[in-house]
mmJSON file of the N, C-alpha and C atoms, coordinates in Angstrom:
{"data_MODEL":{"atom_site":{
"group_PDB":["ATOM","ATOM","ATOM","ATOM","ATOM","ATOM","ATOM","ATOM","ATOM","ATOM","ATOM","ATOM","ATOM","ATOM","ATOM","ATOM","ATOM","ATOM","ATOM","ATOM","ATOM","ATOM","ATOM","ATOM","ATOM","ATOM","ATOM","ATOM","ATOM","ATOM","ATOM","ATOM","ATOM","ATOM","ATOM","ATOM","ATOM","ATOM","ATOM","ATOM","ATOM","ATOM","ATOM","ATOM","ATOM","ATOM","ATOM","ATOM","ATOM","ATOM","ATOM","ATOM","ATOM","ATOM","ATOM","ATOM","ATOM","ATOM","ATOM","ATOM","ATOM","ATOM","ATOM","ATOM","ATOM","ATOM","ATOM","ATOM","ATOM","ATOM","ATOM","ATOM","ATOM","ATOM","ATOM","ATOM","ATOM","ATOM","ATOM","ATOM","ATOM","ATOM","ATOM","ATOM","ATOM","ATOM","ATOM","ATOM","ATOM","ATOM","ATOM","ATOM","ATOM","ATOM","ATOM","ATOM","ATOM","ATOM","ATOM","ATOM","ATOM","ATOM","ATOM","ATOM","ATOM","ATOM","ATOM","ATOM","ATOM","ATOM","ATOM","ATOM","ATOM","ATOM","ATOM","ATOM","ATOM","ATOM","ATOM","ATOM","ATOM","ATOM","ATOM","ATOM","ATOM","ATOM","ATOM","ATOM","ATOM","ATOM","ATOM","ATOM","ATOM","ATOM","ATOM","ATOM","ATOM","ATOM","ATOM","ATOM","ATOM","ATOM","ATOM","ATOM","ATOM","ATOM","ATOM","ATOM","ATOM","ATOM","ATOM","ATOM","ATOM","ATOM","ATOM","ATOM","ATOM","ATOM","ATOM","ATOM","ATOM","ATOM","ATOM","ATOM","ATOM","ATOM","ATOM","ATOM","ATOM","ATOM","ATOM","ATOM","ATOM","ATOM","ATOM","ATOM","ATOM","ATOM","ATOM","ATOM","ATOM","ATOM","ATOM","ATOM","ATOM","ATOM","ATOM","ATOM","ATOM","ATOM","ATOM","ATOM","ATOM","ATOM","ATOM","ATOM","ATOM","ATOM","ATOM","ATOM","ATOM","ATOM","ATOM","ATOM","ATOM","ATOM","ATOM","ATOM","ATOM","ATOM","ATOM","ATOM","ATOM","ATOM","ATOM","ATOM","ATOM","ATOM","ATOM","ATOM","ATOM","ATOM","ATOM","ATOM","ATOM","ATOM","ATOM","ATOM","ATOM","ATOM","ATOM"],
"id":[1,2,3,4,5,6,7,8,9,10,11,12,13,14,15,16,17,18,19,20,21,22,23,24,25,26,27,28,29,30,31,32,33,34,35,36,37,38,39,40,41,42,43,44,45,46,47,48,49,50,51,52,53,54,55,56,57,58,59,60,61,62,63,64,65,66,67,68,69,70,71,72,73,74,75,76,77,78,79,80,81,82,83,84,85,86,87,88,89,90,91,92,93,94,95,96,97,98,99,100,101,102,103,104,105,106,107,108,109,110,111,112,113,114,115,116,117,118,119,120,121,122,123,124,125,126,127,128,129,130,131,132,133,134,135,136,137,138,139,140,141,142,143,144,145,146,147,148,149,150,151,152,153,154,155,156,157,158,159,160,161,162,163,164,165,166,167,168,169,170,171,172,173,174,175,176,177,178,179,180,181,182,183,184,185,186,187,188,189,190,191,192,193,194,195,196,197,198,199,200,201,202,203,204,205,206,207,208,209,210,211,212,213,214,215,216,217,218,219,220,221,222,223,224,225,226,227,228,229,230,231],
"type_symbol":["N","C","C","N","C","C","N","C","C","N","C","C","N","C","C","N","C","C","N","C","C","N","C","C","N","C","C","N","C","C","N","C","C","N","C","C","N","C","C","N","C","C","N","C","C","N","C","C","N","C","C","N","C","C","N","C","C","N","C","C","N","C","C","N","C","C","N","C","C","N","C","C","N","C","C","N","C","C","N","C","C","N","C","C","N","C","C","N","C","C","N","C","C","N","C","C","N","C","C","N","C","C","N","C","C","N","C","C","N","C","C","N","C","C","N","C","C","N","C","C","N","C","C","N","C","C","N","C","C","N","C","C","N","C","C","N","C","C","N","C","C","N","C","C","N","C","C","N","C","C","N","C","C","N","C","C","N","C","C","N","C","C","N","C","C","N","C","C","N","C","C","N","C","C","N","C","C","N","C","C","N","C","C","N","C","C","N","C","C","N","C","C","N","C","C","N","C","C","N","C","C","N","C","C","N","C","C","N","C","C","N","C","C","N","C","C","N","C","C","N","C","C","N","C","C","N","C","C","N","C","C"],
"label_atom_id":["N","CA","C","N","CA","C","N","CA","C","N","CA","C","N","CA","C","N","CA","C","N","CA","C","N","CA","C","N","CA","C","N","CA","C","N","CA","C","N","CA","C","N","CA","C","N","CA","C","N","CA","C","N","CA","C","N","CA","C","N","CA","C","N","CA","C","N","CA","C","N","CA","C","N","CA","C","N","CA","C","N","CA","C","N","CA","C","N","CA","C","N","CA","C","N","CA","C","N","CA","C","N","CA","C","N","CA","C","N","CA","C","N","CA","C","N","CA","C","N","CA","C","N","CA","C","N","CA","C","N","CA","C","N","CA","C","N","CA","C","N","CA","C","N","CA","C","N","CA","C","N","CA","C","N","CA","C","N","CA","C","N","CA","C","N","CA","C","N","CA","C","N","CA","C","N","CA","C","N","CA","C","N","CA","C","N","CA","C","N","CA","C","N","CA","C","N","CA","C","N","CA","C","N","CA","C","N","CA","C","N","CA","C","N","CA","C","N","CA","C","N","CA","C","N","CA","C","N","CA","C","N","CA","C","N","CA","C","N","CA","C","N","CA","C","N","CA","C","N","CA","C","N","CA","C","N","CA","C","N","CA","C","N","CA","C","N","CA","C"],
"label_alt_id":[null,null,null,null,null,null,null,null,null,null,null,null,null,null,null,null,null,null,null,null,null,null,null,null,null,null,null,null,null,null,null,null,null,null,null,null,null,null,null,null,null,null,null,null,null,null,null,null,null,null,null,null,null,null,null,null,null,null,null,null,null,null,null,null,null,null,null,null,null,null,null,null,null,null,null,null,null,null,null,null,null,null,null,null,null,null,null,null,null,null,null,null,null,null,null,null,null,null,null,null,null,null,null,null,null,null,null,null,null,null,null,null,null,null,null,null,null,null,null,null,null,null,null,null,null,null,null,null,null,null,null,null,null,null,null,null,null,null,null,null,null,null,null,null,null,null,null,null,null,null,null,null,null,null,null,null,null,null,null,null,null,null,null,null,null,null,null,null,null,null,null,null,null,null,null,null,null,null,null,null,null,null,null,null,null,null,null,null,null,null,null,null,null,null,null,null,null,null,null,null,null,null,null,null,null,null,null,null,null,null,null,null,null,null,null,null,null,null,null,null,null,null,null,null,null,null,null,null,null,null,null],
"label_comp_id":["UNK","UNK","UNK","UNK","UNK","UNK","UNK","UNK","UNK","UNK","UNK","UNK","UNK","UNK","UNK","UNK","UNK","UNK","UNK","UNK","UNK","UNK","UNK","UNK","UNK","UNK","UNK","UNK","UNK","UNK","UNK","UNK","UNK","UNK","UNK","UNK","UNK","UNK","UNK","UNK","UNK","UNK","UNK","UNK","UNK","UNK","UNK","UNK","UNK","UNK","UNK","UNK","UNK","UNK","UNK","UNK","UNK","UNK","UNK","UNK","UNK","UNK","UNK","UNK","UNK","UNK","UNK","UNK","UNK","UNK","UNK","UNK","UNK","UNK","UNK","UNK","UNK","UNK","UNK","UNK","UNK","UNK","UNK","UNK","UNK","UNK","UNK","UNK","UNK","UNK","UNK","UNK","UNK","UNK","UNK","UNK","UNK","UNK","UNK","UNK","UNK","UNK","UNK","UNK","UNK","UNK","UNK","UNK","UNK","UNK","UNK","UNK","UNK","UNK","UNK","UNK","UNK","UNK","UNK","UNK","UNK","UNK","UNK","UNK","UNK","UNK","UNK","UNK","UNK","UNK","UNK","UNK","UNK","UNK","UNK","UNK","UNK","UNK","UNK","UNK","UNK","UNK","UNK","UNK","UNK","UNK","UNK","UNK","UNK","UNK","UNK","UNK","UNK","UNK","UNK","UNK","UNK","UNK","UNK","UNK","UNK","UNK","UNK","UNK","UNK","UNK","UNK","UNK","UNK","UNK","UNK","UNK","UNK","UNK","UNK","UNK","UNK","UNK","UNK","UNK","UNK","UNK","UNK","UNK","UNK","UNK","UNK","UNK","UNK","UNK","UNK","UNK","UNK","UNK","UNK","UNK","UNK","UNK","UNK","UNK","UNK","UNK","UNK","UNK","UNK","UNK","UNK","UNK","UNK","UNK","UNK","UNK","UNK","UNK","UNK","UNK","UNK","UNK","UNK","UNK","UNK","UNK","UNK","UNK","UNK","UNK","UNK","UNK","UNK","UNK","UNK"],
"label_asym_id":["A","A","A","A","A","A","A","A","A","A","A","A","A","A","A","A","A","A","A","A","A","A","A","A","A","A","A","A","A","A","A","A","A","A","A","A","A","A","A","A","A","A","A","A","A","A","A","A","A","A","A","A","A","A","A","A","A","A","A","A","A","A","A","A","A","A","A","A","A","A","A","A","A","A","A","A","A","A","A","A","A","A","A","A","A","A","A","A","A","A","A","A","A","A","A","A","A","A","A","A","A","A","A","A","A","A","A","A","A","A","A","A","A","A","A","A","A","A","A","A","A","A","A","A","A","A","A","A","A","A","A","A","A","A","A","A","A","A","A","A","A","A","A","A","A","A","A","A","A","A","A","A","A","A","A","A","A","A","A","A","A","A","A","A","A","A","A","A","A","A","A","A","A","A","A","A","A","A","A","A","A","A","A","A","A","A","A","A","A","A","A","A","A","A","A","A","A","A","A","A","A","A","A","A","A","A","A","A","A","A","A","A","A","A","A","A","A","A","A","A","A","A","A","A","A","A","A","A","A","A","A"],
"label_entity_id":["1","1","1","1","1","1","1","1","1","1","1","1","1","1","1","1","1","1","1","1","1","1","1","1","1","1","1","1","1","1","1","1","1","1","1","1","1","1","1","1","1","1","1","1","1","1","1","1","1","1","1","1","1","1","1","1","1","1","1","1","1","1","1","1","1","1","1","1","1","1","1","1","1","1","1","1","1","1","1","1","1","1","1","1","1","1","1","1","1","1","1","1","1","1","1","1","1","1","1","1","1","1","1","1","1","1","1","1","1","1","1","1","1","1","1","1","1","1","1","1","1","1","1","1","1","1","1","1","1","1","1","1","1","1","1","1","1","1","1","1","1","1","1","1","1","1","1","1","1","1","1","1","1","1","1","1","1","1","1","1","1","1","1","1","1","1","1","1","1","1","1","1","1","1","1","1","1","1","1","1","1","1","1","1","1","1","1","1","1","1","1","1","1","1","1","1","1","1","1","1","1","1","1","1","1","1","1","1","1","1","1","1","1","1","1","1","1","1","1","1","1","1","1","1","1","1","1","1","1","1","1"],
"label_seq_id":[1,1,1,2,2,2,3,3,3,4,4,4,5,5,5,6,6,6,7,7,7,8,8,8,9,9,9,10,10,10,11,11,11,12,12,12,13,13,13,14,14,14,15,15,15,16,16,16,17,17,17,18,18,18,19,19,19,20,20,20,21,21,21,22,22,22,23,23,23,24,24,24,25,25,25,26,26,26,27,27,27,28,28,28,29,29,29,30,30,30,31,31,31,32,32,32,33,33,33,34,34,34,35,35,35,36,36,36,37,37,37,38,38,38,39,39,39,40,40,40,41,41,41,42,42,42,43,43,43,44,44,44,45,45,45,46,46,46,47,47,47,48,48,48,49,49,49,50,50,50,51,51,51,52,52,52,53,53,53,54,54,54,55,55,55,56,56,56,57,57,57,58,58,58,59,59,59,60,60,60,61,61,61,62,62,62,63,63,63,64,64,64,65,65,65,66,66,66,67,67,67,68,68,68,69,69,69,70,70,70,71,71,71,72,72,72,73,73,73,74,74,74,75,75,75,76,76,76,77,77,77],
"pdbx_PDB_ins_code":[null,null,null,null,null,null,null,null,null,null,null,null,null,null,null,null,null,null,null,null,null,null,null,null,null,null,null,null,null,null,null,null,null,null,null,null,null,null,null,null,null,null,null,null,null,null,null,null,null,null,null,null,null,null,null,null,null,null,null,null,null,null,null,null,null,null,null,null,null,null,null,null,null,null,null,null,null,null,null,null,null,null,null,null,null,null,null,null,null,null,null,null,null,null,null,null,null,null,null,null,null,null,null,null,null,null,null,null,null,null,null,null,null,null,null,null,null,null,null,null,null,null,null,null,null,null,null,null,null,null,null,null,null,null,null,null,null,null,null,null,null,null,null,null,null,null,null,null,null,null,null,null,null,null,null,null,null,null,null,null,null,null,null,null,null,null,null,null,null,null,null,null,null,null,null,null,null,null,null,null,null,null,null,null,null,null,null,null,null,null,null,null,null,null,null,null,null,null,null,null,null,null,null,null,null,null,null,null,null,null,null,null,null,null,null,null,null,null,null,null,null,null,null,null,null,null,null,null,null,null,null],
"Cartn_x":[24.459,23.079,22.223,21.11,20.319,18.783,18.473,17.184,15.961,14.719,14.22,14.235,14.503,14.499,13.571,13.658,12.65,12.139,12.956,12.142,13.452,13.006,13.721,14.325,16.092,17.104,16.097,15.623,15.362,16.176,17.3,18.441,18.266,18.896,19.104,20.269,21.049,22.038,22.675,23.357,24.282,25.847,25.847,27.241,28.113,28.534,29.973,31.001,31.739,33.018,32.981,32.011,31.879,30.905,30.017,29.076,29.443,29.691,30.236,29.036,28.54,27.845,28.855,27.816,28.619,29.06,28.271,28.056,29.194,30.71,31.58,32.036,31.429,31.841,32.159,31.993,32.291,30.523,30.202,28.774,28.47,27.46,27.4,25.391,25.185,23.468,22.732,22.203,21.128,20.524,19.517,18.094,17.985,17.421,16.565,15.433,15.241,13.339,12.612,11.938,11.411,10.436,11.006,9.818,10.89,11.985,12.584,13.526,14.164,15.016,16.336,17.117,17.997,17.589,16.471,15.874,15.698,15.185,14.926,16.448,17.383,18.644,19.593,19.392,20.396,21.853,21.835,23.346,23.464,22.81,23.576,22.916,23.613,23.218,23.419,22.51,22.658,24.081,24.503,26.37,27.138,26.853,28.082,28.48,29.699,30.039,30.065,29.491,29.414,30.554,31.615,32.571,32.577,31.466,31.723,30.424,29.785,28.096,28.543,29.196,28.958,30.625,31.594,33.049,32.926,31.929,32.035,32.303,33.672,33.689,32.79,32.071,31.447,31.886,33.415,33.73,33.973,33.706,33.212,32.013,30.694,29.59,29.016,28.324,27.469,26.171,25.718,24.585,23.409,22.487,21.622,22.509,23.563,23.739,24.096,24.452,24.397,23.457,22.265,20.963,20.408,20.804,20.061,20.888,22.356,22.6,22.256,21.928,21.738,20.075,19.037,17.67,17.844,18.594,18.582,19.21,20.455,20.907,20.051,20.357,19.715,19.787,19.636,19.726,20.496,22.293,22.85,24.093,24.024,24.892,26.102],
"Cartn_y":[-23.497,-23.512,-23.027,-23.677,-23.457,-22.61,-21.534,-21.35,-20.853,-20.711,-19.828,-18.902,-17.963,-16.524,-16.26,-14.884,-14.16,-14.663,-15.552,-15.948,-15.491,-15.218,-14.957,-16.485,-16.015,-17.289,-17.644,-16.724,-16.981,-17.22,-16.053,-15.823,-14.982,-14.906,-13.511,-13.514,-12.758,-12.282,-11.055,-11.648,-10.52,-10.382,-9.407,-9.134,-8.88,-7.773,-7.217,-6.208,-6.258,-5.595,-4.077,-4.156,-2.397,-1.866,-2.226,-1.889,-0.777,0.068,1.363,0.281,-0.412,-0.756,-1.855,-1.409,-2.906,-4.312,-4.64,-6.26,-6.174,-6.107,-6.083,-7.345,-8.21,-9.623,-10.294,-11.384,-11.433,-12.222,-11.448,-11.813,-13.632,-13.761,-15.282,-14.826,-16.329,-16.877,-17.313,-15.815,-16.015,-16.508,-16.676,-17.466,-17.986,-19.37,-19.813,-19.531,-19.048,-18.512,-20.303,-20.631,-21.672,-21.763,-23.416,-23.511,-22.45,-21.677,-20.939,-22.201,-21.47,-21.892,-22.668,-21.938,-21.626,-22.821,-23.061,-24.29,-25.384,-25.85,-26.744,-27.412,-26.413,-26.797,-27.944,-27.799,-28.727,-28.227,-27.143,-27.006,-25.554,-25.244,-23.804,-23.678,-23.628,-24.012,-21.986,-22.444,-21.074,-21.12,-20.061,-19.743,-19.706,-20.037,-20.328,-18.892,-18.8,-17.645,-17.858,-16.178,-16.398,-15.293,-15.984,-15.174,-14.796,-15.175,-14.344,-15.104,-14.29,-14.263,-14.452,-15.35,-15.532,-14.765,-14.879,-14.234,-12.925,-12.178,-10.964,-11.231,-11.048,-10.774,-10.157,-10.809,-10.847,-9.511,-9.695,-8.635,-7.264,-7.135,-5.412,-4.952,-6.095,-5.627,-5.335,-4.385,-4.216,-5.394,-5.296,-6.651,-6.217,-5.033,-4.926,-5.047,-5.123,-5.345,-6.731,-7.27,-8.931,-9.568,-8.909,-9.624,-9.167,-8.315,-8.022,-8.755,-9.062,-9.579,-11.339,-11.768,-12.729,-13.061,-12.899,-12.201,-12.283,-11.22,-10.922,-11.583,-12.477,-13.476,-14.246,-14.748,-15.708,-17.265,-18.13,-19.636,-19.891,-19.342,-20.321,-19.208,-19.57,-18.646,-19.752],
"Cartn_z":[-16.655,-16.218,-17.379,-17.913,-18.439,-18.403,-18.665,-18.225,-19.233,-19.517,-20.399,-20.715,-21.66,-22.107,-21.47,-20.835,-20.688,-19.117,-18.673,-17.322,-15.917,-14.69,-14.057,-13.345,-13.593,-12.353,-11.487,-10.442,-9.061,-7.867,-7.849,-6.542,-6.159,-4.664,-4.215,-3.774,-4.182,-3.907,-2.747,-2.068,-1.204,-1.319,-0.883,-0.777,-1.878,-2.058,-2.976,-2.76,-3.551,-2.922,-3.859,-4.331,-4.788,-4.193,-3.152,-2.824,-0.985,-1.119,0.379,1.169,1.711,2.676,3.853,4.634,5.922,5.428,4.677,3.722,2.657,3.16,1.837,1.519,1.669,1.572,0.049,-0.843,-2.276,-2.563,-3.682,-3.615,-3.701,-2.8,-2.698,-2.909,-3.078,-3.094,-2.031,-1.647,-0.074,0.15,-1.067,-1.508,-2.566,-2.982,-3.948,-4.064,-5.0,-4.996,-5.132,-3.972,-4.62,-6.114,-6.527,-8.109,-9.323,-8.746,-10.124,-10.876,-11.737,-12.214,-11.38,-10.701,-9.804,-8.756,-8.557,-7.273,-8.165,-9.03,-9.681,-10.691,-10.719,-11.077,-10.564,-9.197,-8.574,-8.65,-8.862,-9.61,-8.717,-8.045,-7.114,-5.776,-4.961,-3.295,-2.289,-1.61,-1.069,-0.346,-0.408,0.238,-1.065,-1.982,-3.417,-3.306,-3.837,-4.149,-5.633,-5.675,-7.651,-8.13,-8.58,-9.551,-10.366,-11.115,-12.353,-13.17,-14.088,-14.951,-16.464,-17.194,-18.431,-19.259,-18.324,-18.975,-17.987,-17.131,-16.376,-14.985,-14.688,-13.166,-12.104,-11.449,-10.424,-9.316,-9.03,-7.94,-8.562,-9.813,-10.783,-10.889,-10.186,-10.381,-9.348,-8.656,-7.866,-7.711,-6.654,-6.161,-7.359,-7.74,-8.295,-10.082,-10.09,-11.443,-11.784,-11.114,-10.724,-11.097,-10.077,-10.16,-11.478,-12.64,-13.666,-14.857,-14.623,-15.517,-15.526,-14.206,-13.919,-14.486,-14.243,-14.735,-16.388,-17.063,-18.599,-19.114,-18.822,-19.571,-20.282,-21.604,-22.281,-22.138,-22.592,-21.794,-20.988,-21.483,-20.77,-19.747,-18.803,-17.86,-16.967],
"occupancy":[1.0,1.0,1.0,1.0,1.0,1.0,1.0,1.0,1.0,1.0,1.0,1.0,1.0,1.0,1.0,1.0,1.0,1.0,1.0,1.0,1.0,1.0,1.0,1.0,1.0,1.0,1.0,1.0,1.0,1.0,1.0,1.0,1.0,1.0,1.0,1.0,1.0,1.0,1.0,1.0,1.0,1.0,1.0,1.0,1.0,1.0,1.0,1.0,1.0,1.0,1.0,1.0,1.0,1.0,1.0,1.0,1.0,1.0,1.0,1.0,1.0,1.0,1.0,1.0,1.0,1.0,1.0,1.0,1.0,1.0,1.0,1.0,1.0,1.0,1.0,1.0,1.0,1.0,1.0,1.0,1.0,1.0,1.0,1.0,1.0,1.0,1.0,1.0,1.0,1.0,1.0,1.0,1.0,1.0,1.0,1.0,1.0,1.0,1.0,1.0,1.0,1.0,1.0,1.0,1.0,1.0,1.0,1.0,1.0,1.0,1.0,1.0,1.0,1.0,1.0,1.0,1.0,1.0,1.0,1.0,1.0,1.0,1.0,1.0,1.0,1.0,1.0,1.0,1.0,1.0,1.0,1.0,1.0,1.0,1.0,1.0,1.0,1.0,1.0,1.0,1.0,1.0,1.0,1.0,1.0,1.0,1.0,1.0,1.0,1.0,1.0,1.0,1.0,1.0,1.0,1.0,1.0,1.0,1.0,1.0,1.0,1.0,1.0,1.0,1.0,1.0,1.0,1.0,1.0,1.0,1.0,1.0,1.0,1.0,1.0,1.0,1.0,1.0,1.0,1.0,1.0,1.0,1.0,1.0,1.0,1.0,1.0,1.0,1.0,1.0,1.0,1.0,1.0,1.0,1.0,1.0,1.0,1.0,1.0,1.0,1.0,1.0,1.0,1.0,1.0,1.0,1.0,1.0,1.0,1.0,1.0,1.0,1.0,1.0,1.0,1.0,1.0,1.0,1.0,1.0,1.0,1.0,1.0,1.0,1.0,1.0,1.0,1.0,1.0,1.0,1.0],
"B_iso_or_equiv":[0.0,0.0,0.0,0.0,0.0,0.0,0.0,0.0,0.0,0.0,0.0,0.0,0.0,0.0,0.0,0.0,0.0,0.0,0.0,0.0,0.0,0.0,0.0,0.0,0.0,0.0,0.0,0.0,0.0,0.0,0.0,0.0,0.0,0.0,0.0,0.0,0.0,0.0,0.0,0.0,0.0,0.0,0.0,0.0,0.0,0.0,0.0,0.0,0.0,0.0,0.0,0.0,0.0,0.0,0.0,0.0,0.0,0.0,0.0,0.0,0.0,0.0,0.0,0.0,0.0,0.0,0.0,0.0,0.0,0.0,0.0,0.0,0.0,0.0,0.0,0.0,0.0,0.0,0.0,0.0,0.0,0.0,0.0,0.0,0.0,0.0,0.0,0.0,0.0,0.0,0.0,0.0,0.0,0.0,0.0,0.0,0.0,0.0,0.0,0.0,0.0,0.0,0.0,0.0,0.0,0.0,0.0,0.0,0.0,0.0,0.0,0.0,0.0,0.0,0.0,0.0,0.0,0.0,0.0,0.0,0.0,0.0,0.0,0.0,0.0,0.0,0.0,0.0,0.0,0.0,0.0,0.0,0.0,0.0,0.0,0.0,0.0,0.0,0.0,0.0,0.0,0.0,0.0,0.0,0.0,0.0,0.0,0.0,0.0,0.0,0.0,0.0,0.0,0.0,0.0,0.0,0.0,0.0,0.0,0.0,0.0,0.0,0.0,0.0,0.0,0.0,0.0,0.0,0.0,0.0,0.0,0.0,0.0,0.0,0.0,0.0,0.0,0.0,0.0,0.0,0.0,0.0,0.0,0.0,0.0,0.0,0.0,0.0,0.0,0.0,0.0,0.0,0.0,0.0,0.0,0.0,0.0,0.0,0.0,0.0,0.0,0.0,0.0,0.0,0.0,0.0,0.0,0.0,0.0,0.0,0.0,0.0,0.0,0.0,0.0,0.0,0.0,0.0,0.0,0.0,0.0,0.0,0.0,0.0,0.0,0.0,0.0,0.0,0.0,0.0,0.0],
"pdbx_formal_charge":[null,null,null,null,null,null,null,null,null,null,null,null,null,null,null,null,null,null,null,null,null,null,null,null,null,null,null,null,null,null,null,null,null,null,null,null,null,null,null,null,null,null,null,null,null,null,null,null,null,null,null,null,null,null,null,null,null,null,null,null,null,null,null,null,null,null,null,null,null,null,null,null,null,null,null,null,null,null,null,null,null,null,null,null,null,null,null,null,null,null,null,null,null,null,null,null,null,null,null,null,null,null,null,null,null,null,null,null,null,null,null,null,null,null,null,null,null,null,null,null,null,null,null,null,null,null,null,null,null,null,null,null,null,null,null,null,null,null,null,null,null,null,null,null,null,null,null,null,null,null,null,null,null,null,null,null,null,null,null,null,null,null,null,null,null,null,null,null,null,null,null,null,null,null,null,null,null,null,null,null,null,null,null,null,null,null,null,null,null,null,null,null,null,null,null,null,null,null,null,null,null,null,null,null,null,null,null,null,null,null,null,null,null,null,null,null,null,null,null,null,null,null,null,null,null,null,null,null,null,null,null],
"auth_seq_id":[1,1,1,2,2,2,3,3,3,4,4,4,5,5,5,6,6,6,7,7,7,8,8,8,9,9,9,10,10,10,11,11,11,12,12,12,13,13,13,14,14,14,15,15,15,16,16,16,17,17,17,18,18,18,19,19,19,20,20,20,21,21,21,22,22,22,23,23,23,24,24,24,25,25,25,26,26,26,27,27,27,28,28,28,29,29,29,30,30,30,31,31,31,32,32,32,33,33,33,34,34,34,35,35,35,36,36,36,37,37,37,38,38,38,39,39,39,40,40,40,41,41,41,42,42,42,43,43,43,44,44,44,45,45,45,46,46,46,47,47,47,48,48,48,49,49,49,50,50,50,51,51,51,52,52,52,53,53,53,54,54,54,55,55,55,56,56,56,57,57,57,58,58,58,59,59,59,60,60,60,61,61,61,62,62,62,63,63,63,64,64,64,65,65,65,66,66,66,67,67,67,68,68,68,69,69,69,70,70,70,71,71,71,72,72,72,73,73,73,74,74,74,75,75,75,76,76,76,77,77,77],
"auth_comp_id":["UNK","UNK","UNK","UNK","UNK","UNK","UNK","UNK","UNK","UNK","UNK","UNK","UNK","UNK","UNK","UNK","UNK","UNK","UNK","UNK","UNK","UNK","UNK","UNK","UNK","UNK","UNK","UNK","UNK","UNK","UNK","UNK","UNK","UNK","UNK","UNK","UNK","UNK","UNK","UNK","UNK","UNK","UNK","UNK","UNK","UNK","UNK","UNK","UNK","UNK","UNK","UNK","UNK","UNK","UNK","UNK","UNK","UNK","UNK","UNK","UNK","UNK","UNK","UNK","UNK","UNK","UNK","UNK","UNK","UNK","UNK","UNK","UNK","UNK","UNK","UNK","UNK","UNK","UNK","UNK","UNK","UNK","UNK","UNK","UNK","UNK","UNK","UNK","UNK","UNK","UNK","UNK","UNK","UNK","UNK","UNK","UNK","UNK","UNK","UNK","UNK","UNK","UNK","UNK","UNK","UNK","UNK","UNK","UNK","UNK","UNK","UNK","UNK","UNK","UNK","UNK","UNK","UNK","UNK","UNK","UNK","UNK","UNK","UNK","UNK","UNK","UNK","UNK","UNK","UNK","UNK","UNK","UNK","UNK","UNK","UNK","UNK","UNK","UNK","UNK","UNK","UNK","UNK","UNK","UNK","UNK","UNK","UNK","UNK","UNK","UNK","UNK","UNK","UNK","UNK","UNK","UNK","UNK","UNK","UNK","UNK","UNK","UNK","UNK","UNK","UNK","UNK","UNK","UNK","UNK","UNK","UNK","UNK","UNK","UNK","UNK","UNK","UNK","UNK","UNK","UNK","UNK","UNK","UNK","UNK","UNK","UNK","UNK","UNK","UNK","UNK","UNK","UNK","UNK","UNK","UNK","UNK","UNK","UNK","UNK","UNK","UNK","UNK","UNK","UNK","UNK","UNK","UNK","UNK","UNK","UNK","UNK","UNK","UNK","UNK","UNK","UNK","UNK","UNK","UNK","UNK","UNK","UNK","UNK","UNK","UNK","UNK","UNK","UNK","UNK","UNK"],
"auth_asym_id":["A","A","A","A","A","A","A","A","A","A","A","A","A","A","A","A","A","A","A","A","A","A","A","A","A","A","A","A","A","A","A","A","A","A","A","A","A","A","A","A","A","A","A","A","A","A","A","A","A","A","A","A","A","A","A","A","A","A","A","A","A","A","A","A","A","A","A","A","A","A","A","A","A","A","A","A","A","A","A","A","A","A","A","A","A","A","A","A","A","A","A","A","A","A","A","A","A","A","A","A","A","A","A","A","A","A","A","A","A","A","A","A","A","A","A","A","A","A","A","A","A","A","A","A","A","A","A","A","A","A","A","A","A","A","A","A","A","A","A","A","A","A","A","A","A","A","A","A","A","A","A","A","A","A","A","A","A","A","A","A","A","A","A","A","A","A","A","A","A","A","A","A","A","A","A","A","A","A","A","A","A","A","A","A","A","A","A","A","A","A","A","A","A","A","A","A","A","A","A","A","A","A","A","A","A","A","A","A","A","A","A","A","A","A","A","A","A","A","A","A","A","A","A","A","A","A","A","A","A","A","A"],
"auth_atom_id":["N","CA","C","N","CA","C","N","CA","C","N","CA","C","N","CA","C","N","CA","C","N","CA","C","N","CA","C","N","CA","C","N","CA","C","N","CA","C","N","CA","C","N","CA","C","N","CA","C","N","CA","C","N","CA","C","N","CA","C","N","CA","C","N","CA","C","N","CA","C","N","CA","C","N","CA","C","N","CA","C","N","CA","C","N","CA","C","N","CA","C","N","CA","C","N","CA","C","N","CA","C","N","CA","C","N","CA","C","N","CA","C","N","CA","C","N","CA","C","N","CA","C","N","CA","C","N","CA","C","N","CA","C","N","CA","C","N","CA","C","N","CA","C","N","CA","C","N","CA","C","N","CA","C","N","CA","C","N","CA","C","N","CA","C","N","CA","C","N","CA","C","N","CA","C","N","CA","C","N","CA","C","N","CA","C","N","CA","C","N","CA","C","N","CA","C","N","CA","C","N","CA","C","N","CA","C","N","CA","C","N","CA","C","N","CA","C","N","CA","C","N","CA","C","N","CA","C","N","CA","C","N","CA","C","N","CA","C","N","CA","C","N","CA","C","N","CA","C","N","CA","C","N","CA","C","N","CA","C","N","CA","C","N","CA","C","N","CA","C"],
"pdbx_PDB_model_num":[1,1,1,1,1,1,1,1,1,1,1,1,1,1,1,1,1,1,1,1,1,1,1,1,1,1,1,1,1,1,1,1,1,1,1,1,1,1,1,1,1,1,1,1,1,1,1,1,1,1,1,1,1,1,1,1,1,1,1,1,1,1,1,1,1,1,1,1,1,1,1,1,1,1,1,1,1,1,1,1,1,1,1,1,1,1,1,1,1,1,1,1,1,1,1,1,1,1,1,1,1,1,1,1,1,1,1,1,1,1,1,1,1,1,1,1,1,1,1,1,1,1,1,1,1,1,1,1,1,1,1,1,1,1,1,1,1,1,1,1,1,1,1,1,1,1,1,1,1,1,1,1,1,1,1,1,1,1,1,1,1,1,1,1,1,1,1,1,1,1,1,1,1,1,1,1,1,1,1,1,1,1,1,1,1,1,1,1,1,1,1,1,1,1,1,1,1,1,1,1,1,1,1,1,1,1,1,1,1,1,1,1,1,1,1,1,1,1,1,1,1,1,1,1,1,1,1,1,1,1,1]
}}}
């Protein structure tokens, strides 16, 4: 997936397996932000489960570190 530096994916993310909450599920994609990146892709549907951000396992990261490495990545994820 391709996106601009400096611009946000546009997901929301739930669910992980390091996270002590009720929601221990394997993090998947809740939302497309409409008009982002992530919606205009064609290439990621809400429910995906995301394994892993660029060589980083997915089920080592917490949901807010997910969403930041997802966010700060540079073009291509």
């Amino acid at each position: 997936l391709i996106k601009r530096q400096g611009t946000y994916l546009g997901v929301m993310v739930g669910g992980s397996n390091t996270n002590n909450d009720e929601d221990s599920s394997a993090p998947r994609i809740t939302q497309l932000i409409p008009g982002s990146w992530a919606q205009r892709s064609d290439v990621l549907c809400v429910g995906d489960v995301i394994v892993g951000v660029n060589g980083i396992d997915a089920d080592s990261l917490g949901r807010e570190k997910l969403r930041q490495i997802l966010d700060e990545s540079d073009r291509l994820l």
